[in-house]
C-alpha positions as CSV (number, residue, x, y, z in Angstrom):
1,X,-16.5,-45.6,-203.7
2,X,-18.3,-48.9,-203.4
3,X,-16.2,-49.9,-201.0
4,X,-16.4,-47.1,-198.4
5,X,-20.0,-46.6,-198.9
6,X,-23.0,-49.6,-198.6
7,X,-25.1,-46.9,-200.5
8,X,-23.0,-47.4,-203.7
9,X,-23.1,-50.7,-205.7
10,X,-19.9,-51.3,-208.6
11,X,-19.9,-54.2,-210.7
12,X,-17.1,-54.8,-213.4
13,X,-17.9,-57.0,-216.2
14,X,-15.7,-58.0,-218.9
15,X,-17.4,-57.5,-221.9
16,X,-15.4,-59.8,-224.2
17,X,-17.7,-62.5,-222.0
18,X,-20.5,-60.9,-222.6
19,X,-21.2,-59.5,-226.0
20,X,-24.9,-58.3,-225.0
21,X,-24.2,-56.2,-222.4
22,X,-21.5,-54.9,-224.5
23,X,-24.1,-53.7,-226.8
24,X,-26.7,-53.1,-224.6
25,X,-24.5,-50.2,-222.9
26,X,-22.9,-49.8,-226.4
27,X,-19.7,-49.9,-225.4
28,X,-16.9,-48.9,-228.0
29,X,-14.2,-48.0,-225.3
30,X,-12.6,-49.3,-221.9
31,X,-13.3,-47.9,-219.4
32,X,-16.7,-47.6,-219.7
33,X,-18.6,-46.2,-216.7
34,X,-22.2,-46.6,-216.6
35,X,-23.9,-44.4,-213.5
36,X,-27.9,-45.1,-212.9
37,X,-28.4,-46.7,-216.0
38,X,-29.3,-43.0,-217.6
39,X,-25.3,-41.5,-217.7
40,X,-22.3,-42.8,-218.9
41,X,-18.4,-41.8,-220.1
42,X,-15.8,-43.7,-221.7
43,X,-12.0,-43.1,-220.6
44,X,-9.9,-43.0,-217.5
45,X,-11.1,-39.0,-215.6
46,X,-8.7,-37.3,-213.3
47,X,-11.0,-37.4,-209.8
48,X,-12.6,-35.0,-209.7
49,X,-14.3,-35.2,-213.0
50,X,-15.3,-38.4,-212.2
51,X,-16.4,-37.3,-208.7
52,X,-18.2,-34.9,-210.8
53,X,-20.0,-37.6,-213.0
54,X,-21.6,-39.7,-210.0
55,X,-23.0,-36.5,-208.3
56,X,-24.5,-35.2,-211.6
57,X,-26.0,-39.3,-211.7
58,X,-27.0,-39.1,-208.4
59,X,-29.1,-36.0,-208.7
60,X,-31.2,-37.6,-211.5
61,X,-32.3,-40.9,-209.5
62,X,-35.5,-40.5,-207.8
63,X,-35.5,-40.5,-204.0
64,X,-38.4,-42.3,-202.3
């Protein structure tokens, strides 16, 4: 999505490296998807789930 759209930023960190943000976002799993800071699922979704997810995140960030 990141990639087809300059409204959507993706960052992929490996945690291993970086043991705080690992338990920051308390990650227990890969994949973890964090959306908005406020919403996040472990595991691999079929696409449309995850489509799903990143509307559901969308509608809770405040538009200006």
């Amino acid at each position: 999505m990141a990639i087809e759209s300059s409204n959507i930023v993706a960052e992929v960190i490996e945690v291993a490296e970086f043991p705080d943000v690992a338990q920051r976002y308390q990650v227990y799993g890969v994949p973890k998807v964090v959306l908005n800071e406020k919403q996040s699922f472990e595991g691999a979704l079929p696409e449309p789930d995850f489509i799903n997810q990143v509307v559901q995140a969308s509608s809770l960030v405040t538009r200006v």
